[in-house]
N, C-alpha and C positions, 0 to 999 in steps of 0.2 A: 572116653567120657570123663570131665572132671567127677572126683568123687565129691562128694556133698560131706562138712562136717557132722556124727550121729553126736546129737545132744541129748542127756539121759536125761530126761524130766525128773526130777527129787531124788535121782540115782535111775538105778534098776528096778523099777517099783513093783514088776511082775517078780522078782526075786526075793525082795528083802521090806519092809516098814519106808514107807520117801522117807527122805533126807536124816538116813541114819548111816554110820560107819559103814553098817553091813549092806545097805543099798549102794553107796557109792564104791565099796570093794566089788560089789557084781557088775558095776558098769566099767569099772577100768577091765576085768573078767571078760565082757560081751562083746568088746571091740569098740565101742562109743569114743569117740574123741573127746566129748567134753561132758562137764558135769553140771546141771543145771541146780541152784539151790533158792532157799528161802533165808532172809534174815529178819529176823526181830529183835528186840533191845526191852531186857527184861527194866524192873522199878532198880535193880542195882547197874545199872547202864552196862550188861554183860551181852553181846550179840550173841544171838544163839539161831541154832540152824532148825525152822517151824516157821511153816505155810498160815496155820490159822490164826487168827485174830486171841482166841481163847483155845485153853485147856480146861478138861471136864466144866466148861461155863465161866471161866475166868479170865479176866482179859491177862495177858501178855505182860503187858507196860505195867500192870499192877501188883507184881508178883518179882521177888528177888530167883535169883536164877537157882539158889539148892530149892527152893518150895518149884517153881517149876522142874524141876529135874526129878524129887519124887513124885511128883502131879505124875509126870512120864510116867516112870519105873509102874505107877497103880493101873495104869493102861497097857504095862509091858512092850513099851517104849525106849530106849535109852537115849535122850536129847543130846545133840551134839551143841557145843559151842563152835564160834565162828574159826575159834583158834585151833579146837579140835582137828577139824575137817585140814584145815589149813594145812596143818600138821603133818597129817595125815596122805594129803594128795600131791603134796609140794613135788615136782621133780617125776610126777608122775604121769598128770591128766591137765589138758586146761581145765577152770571156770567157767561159769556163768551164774553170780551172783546177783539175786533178784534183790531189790531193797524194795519191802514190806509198808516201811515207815519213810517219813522224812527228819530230817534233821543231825542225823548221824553221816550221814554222807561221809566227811572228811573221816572221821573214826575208822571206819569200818574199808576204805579206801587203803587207809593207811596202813591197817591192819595186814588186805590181801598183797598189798605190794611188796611187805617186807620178805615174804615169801612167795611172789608171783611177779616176774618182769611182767610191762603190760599191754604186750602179745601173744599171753601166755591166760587173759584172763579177760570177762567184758564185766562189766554191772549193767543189768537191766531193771526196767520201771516202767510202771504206768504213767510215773508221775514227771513231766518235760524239766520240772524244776529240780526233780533229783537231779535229775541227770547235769541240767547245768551247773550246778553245785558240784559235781564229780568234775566237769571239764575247766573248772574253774580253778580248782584245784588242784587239778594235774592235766592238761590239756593233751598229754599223749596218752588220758586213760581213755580205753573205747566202749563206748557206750550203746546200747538198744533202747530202743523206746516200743515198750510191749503194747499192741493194740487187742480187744477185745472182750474190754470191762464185761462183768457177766451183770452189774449192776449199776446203773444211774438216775442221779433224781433227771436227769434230760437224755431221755434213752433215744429219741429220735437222733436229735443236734448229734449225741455224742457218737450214733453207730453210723451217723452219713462223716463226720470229722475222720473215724478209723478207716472208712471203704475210701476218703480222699482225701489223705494227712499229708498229699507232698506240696506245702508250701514252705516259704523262706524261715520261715521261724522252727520251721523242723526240720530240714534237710539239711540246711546250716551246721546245725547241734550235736544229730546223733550221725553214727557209722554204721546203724541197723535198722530195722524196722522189723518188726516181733510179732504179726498179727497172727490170732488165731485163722484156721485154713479154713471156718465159714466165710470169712473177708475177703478170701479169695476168687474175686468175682468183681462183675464191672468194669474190666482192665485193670485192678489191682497192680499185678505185676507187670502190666505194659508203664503203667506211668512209674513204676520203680526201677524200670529198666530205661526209661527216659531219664530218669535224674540219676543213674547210676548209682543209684542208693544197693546195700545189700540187703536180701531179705532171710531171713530163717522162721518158717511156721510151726507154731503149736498146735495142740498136742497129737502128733499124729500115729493111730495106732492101728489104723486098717490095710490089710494086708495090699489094696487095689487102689490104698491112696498113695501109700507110700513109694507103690510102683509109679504112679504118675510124678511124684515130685520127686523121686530119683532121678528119672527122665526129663527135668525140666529145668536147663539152666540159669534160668531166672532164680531159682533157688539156690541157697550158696550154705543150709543147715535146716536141718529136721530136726525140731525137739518130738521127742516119746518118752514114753511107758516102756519100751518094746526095744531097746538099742541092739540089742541080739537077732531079731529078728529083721532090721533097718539093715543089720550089718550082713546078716546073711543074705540077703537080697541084694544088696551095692556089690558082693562079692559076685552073683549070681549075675546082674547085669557086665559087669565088668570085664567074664569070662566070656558070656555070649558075643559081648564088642570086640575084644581079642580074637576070636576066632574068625574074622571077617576081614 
């Protein structure tokens, strides 16, 4: 059985705070291959490694990165920068860098390459125009395009587009397809395995989901919560196919 890449959602989250030092030292720890993260781009145009829009009620983009970084510390937090992590992971784990925002694209690109070949790393997005803007830029960088906004001002249009996103203007562009594993349904994966597109589902952290799409070569990466737990089961499968 191929193994399936374990991508640590914000790290190890069952371990450590997401997308902190100490979450992504427990996912390189848990056996995970890759490391999934969040970027933002503080009011001093500083990339920093945070999933939310705001700290204690303050946007992101309005804040210089020392004022966000104690905003952290009073949460008991410690904020990573982009360069941090970067730092940090280089030579160690792949990527998976989610970009938050748009407009930084080429920054922050330029940033993981200096320390990531780019086989070694993907950027993913909700958003199709990041992504061009990444391929534009470096056209051997590989890109995901994440399906399953949790909100839309056109919630129908936008949740039938993710259950049937493979046309020319996306299958074209990206090398992934990122939906969350409710989207999994309808033939999902029959028409991504017609276009030989790759898929990797989020977030997966049920012990009897995980067994299913371990099992299921249409899938080619698991993002979780749970990488240790993903791993200890690939292990588990792995030995019971060996034995046969």
């Amino acid at each position: 059985m191929k193994e399936k890449l374990i991508i640590a959602h914000r790290g190890a989250t069952d371990l450590a705070t997401e997308n902190t030092i100490e979450a992504f030292s427990g996912a390189m720890e848990s056996g995970a291959d890759m490391i999934e993260l969040d970027i933002r781009m503080t009011r001093d145009q500083k990339p920093v490694v945070f999933h939310d829009k705001q700290i204690v009620g303050r946007p992101i983009h309005d804040l210089e990165f020392n004022e966000v970084f104690e905003l952290g510390l009073g949460q008991g937090i410690k904020i990573p920068t982009l360069e941090d992590v970067l730092q940090f992971t280089s030579g160690k784990i792949k990527l998976d860098i989610e970009l938050k925002v748009r407009g930084h694209e080429k920054e922050i690109a330029s940033r993981a390459l200096n320390y990531f070949a780019t086989d070694q790393c993907i950027f993913s997005s909700f958003n199709i125009d990041s992504l061009n803007a990444l391929k534009k830029f470096n056209h051997r960088i590989q890109v995901g395009l994440i399906l399953g906004k949790e909100r839309s001002k056109k919630p129908i249009s936008t949740r039938l587009g993710e259950i049937f996103p493979f046309n020319h203007q996306i299958i074209d562009k990206v090398d992934y397809v990122i939906p969350h594993w409710k989207l999994l349904k309808f033939g999902f994966l029959k028409r991504s395995q017609r276009h030989d597109i790759k898929v990797w589902v989020w977030t997966v952290n049920d012990r009897t989901k995980i067994l299913k799409y371990l099992r299921d070569p249409r899938i080619t990466g698991i993002i979780t919560d749970k990488p240790d737990l993903v791993f200890s089961l690939q292990q588990s499968i792995g030995m019971l196919h060996d034995s046969f």
